[in-house]
N, C-alpha and C positions, 0 to 999 in steps of 0.2 A: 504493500500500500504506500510505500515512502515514495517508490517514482511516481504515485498518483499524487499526490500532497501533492510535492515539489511541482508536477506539472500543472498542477490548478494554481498556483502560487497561494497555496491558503496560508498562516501565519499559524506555529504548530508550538506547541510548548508542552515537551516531556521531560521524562527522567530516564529515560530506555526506552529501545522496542520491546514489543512482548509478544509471542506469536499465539498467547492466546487468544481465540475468536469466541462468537455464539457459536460458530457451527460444531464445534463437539457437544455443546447441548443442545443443540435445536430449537433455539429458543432467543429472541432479544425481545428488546424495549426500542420503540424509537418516541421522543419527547418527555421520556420518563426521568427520572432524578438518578443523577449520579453521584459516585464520592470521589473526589479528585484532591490527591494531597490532603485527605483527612476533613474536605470540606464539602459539603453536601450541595449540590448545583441542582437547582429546579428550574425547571420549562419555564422561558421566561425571563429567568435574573442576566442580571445584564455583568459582561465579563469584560474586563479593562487587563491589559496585558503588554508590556515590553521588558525592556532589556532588565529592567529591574525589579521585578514581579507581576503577582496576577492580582486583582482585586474581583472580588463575587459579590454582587448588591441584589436585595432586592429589590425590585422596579419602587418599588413605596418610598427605599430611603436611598434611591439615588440623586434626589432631585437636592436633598438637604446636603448629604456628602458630597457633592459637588460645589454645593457653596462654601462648604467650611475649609475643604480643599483651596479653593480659589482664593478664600482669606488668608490663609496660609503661605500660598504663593507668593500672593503683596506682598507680605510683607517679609521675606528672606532678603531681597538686598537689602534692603536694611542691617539687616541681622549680621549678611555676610558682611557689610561697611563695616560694622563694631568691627566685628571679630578681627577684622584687614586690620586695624587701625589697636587690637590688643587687649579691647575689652574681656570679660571673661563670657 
């Protein structure tokens, strides 16, 4: 499946391949909840991802964590100025 990924250019974030499939049970889920890194993912939540991790939101509290993020954002140069200039 890895030359299919890469030829779709989908954006992929593992920890290994694993050649297990459903097909030795006969059996899958498509839109069902999964557990990814120990964190439960439902149809739906919204999944934020690069070079420096993943984030899993419910659609209800993405709209807040987004803002508090962005407050956040403001206000690091700042934070970086102190720090340039020696503060603690």
């Amino acid at each position: 499946d890895i030359g299919s990924i890469r030829s779709a250019g989908l954006p992929v974030w593992c920890r290994g391949r694993s050649p297990i499939t459903t097909k030795l049970r006969g059996r899958g889920n498509v839109a069902g909840p999964v557990v990814c890194g120990g964190v439960k993912v439902q149809n739906g939540d919204i999944v934020l991802a690069d070079e420096n991790g993943v984030c899993i939101l419910p659609p209800e509290e993405a709209l807040a964590t987004a803002r508090h993020a962005l407050a956040i954002q403001e206000k690091e140069p700042g934070i970086v100025a102190r720090l340039e200039k020696g503060e603690d």
